[in-house]
Every structure is written in C-alpha cells, then in structure tokens.
Short mmCIF file of the C-alpha atoms (twelve columns), coordinates in Angstrom:
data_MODEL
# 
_entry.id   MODEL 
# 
loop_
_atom_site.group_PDB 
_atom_site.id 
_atom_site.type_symbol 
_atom_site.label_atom_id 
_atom_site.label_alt_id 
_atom_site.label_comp_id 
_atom_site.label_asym_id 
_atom_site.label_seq_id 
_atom_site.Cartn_x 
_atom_site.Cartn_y 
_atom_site.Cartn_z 
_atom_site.pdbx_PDB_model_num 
ATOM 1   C CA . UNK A 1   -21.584 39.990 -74.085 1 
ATOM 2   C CA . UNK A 2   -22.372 43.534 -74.744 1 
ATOM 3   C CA . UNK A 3   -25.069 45.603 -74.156 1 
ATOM 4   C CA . UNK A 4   -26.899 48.753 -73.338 1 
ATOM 5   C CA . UNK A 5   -29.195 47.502 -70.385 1 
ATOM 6   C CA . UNK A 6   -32.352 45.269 -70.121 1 
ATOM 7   C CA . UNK A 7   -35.225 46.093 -72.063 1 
ATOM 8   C CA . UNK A 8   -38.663 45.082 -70.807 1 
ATOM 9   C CA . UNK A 9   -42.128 44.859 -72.401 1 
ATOM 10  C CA . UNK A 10  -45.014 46.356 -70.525 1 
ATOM 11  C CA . UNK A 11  -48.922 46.588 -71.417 1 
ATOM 12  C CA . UNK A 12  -50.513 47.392 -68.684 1 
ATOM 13  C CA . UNK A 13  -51.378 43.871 -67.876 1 
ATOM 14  C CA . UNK A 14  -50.458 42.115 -64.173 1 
ATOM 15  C CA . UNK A 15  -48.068 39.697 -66.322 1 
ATOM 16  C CA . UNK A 16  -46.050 42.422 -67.743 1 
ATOM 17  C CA . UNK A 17  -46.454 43.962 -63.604 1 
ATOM 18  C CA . UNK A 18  -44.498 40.809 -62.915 1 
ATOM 19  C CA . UNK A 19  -42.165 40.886 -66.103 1 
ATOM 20  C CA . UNK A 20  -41.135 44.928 -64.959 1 
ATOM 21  C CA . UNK A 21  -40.467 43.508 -60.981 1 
ATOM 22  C CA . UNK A 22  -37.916 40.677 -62.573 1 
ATOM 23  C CA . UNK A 23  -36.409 43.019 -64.825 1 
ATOM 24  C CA . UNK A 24  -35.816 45.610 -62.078 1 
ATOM 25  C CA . UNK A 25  -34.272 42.920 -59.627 1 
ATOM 26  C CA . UNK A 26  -32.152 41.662 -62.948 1 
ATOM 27  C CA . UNK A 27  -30.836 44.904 -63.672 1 
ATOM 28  C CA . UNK A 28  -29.641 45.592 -60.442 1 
ATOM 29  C CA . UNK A 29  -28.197 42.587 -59.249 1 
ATOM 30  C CA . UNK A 30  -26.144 43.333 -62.949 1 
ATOM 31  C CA . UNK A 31  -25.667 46.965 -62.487 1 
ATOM 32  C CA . UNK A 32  -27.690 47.837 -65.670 1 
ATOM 33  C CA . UNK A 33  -30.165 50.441 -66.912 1 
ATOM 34  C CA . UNK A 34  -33.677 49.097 -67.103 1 
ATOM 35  C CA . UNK A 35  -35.969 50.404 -69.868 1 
ATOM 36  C CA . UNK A 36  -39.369 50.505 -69.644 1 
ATOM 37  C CA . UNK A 37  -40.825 49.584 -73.265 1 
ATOM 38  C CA . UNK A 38  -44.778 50.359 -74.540 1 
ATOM 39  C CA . UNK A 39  -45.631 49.620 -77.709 1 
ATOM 40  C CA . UNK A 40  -48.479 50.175 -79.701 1 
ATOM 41  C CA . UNK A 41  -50.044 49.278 -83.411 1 
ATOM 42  C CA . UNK A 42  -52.736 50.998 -84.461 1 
ATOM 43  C CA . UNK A 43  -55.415 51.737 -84.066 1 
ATOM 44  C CA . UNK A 44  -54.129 51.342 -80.294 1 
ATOM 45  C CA . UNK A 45  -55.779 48.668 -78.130 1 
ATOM 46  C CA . UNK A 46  -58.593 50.009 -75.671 1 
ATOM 47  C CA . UNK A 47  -56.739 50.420 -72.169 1 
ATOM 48  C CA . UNK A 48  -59.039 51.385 -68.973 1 
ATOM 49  C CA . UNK A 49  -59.463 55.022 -68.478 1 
ATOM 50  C CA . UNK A 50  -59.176 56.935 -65.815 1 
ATOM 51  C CA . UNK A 51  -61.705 59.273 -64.756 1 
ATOM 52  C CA . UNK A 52  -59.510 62.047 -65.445 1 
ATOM 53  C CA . UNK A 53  -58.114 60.981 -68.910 1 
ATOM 54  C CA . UNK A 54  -61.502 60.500 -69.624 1 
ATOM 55  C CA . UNK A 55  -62.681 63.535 -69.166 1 
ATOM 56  C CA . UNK A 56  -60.134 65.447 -71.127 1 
ATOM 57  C CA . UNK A 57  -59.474 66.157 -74.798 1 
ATOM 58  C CA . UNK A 58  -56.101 64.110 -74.425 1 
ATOM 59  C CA . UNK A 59  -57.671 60.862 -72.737 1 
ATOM 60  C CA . UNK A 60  -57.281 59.012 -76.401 1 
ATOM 61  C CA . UNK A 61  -55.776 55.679 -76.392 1 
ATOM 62  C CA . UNK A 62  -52.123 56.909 -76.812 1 
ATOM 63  C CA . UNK A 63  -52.311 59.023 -73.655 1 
ATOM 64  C CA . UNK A 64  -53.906 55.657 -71.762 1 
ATOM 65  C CA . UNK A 65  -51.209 53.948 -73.012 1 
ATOM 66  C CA . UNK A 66  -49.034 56.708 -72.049 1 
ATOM 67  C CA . UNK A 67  -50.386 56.111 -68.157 1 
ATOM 68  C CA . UNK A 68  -50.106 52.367 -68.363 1 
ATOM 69  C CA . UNK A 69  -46.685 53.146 -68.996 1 
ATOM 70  C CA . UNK A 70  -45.959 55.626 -66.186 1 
ATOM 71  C CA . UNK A 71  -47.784 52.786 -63.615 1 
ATOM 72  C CA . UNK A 72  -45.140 50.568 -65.023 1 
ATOM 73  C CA . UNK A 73  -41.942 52.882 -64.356 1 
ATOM 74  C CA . UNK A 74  -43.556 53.324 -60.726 1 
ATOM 75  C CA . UNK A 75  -43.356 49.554 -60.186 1 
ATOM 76  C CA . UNK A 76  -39.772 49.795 -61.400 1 
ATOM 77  C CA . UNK A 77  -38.620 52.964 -59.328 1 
ATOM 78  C CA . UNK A 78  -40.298 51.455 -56.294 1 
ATOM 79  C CA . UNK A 79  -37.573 48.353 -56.543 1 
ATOM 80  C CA . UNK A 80  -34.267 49.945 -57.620 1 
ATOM 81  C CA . UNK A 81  -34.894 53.664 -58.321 1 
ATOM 82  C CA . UNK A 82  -35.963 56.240 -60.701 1 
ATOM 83  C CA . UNK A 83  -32.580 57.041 -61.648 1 
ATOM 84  C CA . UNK A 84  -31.671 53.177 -63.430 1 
ATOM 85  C CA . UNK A 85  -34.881 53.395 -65.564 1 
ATOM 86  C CA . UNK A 86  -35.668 54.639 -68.814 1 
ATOM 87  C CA . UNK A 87  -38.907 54.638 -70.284 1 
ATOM 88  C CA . UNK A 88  -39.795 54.156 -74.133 1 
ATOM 89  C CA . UNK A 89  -42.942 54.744 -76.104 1 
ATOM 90  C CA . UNK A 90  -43.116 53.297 -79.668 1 
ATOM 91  C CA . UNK A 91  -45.876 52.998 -82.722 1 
ATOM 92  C CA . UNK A 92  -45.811 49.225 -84.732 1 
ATOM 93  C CA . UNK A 93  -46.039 46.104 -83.539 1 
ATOM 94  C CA . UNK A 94  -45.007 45.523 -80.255 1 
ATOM 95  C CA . UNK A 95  -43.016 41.844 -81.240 1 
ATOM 96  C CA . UNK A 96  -41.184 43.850 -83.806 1 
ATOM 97  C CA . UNK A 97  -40.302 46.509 -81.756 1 
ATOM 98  C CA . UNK A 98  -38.629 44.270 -79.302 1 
ATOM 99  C CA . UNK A 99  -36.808 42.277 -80.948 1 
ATOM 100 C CA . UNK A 100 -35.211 45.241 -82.428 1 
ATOM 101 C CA . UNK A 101 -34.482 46.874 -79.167 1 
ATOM 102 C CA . UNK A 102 -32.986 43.231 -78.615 1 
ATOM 103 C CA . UNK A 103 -30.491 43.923 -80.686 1 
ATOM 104 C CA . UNK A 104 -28.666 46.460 -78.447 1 
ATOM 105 C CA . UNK A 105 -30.073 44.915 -75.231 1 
ATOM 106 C CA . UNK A 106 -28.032 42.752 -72.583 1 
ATOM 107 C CA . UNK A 107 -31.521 41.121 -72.314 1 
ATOM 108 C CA . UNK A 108 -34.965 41.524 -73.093 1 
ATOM 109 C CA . UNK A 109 -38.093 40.983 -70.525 1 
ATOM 110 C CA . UNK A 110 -41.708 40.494 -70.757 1 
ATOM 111 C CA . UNK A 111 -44.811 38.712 -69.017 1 
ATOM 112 C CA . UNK A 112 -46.198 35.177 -70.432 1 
ATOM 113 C CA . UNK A 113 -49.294 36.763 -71.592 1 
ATOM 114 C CA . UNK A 114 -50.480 40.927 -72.626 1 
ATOM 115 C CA . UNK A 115 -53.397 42.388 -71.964 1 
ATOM 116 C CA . UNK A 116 -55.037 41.628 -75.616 1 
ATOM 117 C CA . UNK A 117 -54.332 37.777 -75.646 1 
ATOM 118 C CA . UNK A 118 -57.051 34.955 -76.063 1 
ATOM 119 C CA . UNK A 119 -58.255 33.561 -72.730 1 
ATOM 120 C CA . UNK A 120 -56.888 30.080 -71.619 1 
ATOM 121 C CA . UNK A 121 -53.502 30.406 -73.897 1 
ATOM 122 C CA . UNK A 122 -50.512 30.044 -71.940 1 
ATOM 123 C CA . UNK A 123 -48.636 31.925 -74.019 1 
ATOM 124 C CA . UNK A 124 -49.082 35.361 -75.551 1 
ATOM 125 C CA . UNK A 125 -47.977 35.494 -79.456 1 
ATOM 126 C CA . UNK A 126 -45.644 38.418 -78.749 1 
ATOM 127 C CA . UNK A 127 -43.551 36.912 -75.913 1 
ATOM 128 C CA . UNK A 128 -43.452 33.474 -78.379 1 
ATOM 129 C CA . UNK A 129 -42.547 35.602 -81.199 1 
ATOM 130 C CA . UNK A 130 -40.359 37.731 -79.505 1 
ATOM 131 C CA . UNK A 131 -38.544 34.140 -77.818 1 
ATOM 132 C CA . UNK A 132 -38.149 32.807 -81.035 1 
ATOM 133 C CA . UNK A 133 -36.637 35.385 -83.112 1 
ATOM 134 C CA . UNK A 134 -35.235 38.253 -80.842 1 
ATOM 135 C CA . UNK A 135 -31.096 38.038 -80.677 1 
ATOM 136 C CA . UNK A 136 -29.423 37.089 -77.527 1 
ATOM 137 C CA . UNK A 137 -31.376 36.245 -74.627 1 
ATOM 138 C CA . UNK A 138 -35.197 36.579 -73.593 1 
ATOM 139 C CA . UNK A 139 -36.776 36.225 -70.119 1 
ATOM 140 C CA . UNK A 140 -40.532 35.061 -70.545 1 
ATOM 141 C CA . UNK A 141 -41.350 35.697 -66.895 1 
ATOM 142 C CA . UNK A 142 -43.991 33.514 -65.731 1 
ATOM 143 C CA . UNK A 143 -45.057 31.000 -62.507 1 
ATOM 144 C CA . UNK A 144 -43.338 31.593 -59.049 1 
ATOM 145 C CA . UNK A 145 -39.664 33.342 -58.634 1 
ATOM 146 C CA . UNK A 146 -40.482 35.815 -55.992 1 
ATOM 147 C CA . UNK A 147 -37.523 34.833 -53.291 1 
ATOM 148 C CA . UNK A 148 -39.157 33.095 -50.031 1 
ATOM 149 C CA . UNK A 149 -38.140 34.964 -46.056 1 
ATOM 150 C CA . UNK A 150 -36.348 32.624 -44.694 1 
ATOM 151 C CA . UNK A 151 -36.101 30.173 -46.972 1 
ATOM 152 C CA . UNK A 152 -33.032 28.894 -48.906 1 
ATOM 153 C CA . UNK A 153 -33.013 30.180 -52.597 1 
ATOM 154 C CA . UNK A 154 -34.309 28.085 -55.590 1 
ATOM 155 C CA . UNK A 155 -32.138 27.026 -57.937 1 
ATOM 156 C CA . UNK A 156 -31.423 27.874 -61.639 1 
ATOM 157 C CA . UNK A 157 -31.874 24.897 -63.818 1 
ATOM 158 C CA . UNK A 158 -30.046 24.657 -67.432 1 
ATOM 159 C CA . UNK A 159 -31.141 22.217 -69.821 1 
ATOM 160 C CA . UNK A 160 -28.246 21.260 -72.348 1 
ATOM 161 C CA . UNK A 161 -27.693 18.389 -74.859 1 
ATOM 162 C CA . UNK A 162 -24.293 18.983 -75.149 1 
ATOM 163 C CA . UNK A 163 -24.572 20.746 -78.140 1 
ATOM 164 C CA . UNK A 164 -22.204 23.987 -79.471 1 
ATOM 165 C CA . UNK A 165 -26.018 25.751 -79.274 1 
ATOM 166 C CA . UNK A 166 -26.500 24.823 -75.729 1 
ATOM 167 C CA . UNK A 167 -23.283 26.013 -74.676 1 
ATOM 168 C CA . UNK A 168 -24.889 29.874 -74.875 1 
ATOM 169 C CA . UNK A 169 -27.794 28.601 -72.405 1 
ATOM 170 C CA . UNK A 170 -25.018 27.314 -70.087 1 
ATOM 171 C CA . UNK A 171 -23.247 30.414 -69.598 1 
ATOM 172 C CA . UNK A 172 -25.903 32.519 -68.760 1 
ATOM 173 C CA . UNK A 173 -27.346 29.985 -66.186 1 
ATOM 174 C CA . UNK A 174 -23.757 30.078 -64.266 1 
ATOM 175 C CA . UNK A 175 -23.798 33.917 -64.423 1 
ATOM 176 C CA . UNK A 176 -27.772 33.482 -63.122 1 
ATOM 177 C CA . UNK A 177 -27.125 31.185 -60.411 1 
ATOM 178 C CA . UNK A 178 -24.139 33.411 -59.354 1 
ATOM 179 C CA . UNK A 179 -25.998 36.768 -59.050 1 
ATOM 180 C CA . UNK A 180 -28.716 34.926 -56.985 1 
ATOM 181 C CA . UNK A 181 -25.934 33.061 -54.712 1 
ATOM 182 C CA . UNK A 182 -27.721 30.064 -55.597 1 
ATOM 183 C CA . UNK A 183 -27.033 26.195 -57.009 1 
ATOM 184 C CA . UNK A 184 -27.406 25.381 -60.575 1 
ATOM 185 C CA . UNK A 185 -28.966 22.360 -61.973 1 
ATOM 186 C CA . UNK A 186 -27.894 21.300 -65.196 1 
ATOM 187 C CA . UNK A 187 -29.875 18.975 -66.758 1 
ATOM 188 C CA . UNK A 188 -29.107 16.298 -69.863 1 
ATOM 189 C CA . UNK A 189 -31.765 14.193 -71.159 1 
ATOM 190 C CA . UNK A 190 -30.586 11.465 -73.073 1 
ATOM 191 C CA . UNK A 191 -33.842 10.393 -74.802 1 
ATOM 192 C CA . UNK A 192 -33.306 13.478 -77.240 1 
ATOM 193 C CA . UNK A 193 -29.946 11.651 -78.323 1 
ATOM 194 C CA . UNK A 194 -29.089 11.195 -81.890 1 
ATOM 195 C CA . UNK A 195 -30.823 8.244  -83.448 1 
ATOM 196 C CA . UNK A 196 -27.403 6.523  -84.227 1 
ATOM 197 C CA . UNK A 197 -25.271 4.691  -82.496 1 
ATOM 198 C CA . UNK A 198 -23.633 5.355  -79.785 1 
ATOM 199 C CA . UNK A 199 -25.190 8.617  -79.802 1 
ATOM 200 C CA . UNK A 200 -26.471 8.665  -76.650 1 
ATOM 201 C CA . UNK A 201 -22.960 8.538  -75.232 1 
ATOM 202 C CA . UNK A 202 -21.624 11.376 -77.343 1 
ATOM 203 C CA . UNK A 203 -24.361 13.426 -76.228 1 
ATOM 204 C CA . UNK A 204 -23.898 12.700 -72.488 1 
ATOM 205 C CA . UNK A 205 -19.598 13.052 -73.180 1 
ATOM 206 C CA . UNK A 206 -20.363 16.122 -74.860 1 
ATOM 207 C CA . UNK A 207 -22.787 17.990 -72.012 1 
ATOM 208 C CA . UNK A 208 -20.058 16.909 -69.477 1 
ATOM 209 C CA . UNK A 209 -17.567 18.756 -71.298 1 
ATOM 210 C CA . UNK A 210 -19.399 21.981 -71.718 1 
ATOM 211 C CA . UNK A 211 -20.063 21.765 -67.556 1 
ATOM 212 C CA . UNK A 212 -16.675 21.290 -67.033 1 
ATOM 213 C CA . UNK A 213 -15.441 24.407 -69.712 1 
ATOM 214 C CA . UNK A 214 -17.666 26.793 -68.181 1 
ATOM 215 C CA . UNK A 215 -17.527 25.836 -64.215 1 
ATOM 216 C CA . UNK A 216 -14.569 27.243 -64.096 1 
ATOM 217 C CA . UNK A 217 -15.693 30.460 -64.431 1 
ATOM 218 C CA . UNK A 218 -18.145 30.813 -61.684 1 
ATOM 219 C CA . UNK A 219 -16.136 28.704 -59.056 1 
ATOM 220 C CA . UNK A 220 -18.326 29.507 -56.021 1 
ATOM 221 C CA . UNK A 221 -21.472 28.094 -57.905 1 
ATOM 222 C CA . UNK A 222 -22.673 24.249 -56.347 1 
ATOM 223 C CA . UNK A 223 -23.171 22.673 -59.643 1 
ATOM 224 C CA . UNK A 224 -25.763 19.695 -59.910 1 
ATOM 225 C CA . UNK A 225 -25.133 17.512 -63.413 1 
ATOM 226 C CA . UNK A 226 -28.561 14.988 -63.675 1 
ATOM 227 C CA . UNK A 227 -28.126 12.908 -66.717 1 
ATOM 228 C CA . UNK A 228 -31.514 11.253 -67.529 1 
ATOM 229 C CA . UNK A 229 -32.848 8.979  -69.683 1 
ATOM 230 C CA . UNK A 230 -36.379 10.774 -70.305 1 
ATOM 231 C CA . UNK A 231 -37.432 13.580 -72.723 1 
ATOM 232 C CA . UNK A 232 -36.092 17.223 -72.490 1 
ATOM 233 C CA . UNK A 233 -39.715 18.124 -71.883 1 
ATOM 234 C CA . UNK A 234 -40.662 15.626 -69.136 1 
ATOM 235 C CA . UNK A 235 -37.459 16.091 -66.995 1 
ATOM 236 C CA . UNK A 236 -37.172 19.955 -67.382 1 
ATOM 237 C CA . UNK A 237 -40.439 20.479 -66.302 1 
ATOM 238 C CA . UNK A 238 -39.962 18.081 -63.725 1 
ATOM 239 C CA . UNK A 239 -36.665 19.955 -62.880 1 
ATOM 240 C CA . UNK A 240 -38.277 23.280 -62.900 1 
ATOM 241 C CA . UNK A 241 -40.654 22.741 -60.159 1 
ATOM 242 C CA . UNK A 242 -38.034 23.528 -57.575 1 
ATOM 243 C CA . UNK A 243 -36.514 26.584 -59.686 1 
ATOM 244 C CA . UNK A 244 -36.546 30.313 -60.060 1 
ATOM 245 C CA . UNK A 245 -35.663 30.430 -63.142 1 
ATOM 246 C CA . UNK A 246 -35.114 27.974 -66.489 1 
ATOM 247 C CA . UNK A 247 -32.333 28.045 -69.242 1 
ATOM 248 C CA . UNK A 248 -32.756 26.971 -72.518 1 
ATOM 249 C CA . UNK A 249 -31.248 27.185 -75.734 1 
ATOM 250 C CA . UNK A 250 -33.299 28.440 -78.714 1 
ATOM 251 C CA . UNK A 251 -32.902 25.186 -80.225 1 
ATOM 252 C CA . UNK A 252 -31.049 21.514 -79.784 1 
ATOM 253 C CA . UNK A 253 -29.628 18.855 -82.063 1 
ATOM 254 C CA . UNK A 254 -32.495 18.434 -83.607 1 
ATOM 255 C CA . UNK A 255 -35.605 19.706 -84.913 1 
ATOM 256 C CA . UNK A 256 -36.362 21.213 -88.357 1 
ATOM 257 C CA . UNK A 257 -33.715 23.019 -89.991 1 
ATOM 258 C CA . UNK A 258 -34.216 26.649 -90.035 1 
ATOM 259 C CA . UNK A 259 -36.739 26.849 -87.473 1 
ATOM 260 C CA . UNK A 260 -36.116 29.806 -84.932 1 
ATOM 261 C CA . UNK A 261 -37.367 27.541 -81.426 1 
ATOM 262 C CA . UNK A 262 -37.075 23.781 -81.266 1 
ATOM 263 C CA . UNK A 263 -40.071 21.946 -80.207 1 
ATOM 264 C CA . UNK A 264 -38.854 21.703 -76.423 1 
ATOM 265 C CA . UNK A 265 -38.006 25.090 -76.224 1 
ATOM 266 C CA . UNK A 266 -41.385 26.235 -77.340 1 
ATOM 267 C CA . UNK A 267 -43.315 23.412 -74.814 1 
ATOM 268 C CA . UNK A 268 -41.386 25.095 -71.948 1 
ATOM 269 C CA . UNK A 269 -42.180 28.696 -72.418 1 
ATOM 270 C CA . UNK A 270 -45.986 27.881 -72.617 1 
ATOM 271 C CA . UNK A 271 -45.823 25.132 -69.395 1 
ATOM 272 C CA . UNK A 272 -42.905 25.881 -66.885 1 
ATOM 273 C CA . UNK A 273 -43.615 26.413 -63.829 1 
ATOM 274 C CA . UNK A 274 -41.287 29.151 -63.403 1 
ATOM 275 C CA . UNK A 275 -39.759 32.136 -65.666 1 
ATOM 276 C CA . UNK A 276 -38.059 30.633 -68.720 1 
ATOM 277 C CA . UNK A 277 -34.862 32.067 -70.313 1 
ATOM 278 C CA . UNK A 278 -34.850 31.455 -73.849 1 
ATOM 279 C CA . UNK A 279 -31.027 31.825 -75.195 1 
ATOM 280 C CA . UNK A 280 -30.029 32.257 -79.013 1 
ATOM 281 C CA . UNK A 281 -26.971 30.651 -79.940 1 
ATOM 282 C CA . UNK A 282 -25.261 34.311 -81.735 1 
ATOM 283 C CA . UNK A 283 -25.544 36.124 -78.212 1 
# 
C-alpha cells in the first residue's frame, strides 16, 4: 500500500489528545510523516479561550481553533519530533474532510469521541462516519493501548471470517503485531457462518487459508488461530480485553448489500475495549 503519511483528526478534546499520541507512535514505528488535521464547519464550534486570545481582536473561533491545533502538534513533537509532523487547518465538515485526506493517507487517526458530541455516546458521528466510508484503513483510538514497564506487550487481535474482505484486515494486523514485536490473535467465529450447509466448514477452511497465505510474510510473528463457535461480537470483545489494538474488516459475509460497515464492525468501534482498526477491503 501507498501513501503519503498518517493523517490524524484533532479537536481539542482529550480523545483526539489520545488519537495524536497513537498516531505519533504509529508513524514512527513506520517511518512516516504525521499530519496534524483541524477541521472546522461553520459557524466554528465554541473552543475555550485563553486569556490572551480573548483579549485580542484575533481571539475569534478560528484563531481558538488555530491554538487547539498548535496544543495538538506539541503533543506530537513531544513523542517523535517537530520535524515528522505537519499540521493542517481546513473549513467544511470535519468527516468529509477526512475521508478525503484518506484518500492519499497510509492511515487515518482520530479519538472515539470530539469535543461537540452528545454525552453518554460511545461513539462520536465523525469517527463512525469517517470508519465507515473513508478508503483504506482507520484507527478509532479508544480504551487502554498505552504499553505497560515491565510488562510483556498486548497482543493484536484480527477478527476474520475467511472472507476475500477480511483478507485486507489480516494483513495489516501481521504488519501491526510486527512493528509492536508482539503475538497476533486471529480470531474466527463460526456462528456468523453461512446459513447453508456445510457452511460453517467453508468458513473455518477458508480463514485457515488466509492465516496460512499471509504468515508467511511476517515469519517472526507468534500467531494464535481461535476458531469459535460464538458471535463475532461476543468473542472479539471477549478477545480484545487482553489487546492493544483490534482488526476488523469494514464488512463480512454478510450484512446488507451496499452498506459501508457491517453490523459487527460498527458494535466494535462503539464497545471495544481497546483502539479498533477498521479496514476497507480496496486499501
């Protein structure tokens, strides 16, 4: 895959604080630019003020978004240095925005919820939006992946159902568990089968194969295969306790044609426990 960098949303907000620290680690454990993305719709969304933005003719809402932004390159240059990070300052809606930057992007970045979501959601609408119909991959940072002292490295967990789709989510969990020097899990649940017979089977023949196409490529990576008999949803997020980060394809076998995230796909960004890698099949 192709691309000019990572591309992360920021808002000011402590989730997109978090989403800027994973991009910066991401980008340099892949030797990438990081940019630094703030956009705006207007009229532009109130962000605090400080005292001296207040006070002058150019403390508007752009120039406070303008700050927000610098505190987010300073979180960024702190981890890897101002030299691998770019920032960017756009007008229209931020989910549009991104998913156009997408485009270009080895991967775009962003926190589970922004600063003007509605309280108790577990999901903002632009990181669902942006999941769901971005190209290539999306990070919807979220939960714990801050690495532990002393402590052996979580895994990376894949969930596949042995599906062309899937195969997408696959690769970029071995490259994942590779830069981290850690074990991947890869996860079949056979429960989301095809209602036929023998499908079941076919599903579990066709996940091993996939493992066994792509393992070759990352030979120093412990691969786990767990074939279960539950939901993708119940042993994912069973799976994902343990992990740093989640795979997923955008969407499985099934589901409604035409629709841009499959119903487990869209259960796991709102309630993993960790960050969740969404994965579009056209990467």
């Amino acid at each position: 895959m192709t691309g000019t960098g990572i591309v992360v949303g920021y808002d000011g907000s402590a989730d997109a604080e978090q989403a800027v620290a994973w991009a910066a680690r991401e980008s340099q454990a892949r030797g990438c630019a990081l940019t630094v993305c703030l956009a705006q719709e207007l009229p532009y969304p109130p962000y605090p003020a400080s005292p001296a933005s207040a006070e002058q003719p150019g403390g508007s809402a752009l120039h406070r978004g303008k700050e927000a932004l610098a505190r987010g390159l300073r979180v960024a240059a702190d981890l890897i240095g101002g030299d691998a990070v770019r920032p960017l300052v756009a007008t229209g809606s931020p989910a549009a925005i991104l998913c156009k930057c997408a485009a270009s992007a080895e991967m775009t970045v962003l926190g589970g919820r922004g600063r003007d979501g509605l309280p108790g959601l577990p999901l903002g609408s632009v990181s669902l939006k942006v999941a769901a119909h971005a190209p290539g991959r999306v990070v919807v940072v979220r939960g714990h992946w801050q690495p532990v002292p002393g402590q052996m490295p979580r895994p990376v967990v894949v969930g596949s159902d042995g599906s062309p789709a899937s195969q997408a989510a696959v690769r970029l969990a071995f490259e994942e568990a590779a830069l981290r020097d850690t074990c991947l899990v890869a996860v079949c649940a056979l429960a989301d089968g095809p209602g036929q017979l023998g499908g079941s089977g076919r599903l579990k023949t066709d996940f091993q194969q996939i493992m066994s196409q792509e393992q070759p490529e990352h030979p120093d990576v412990v691969l786990n295969q767990q074939v279960c008999e539950g939901t993708a949803r119940t042993t994912l997020l069973q799976a994902a306790r343990d992990a740093q980060l989640l795979v997923l394809g955008a969407r499985g076998r099934g589901g409604i044609p035409g629709m841009p995230l499959g119903s487990a796909s869209a259960t796991l960004l709102s309630h993993a426990p960790c960050p969740v890698a969404i994965v579009h099949a056209d990467e």
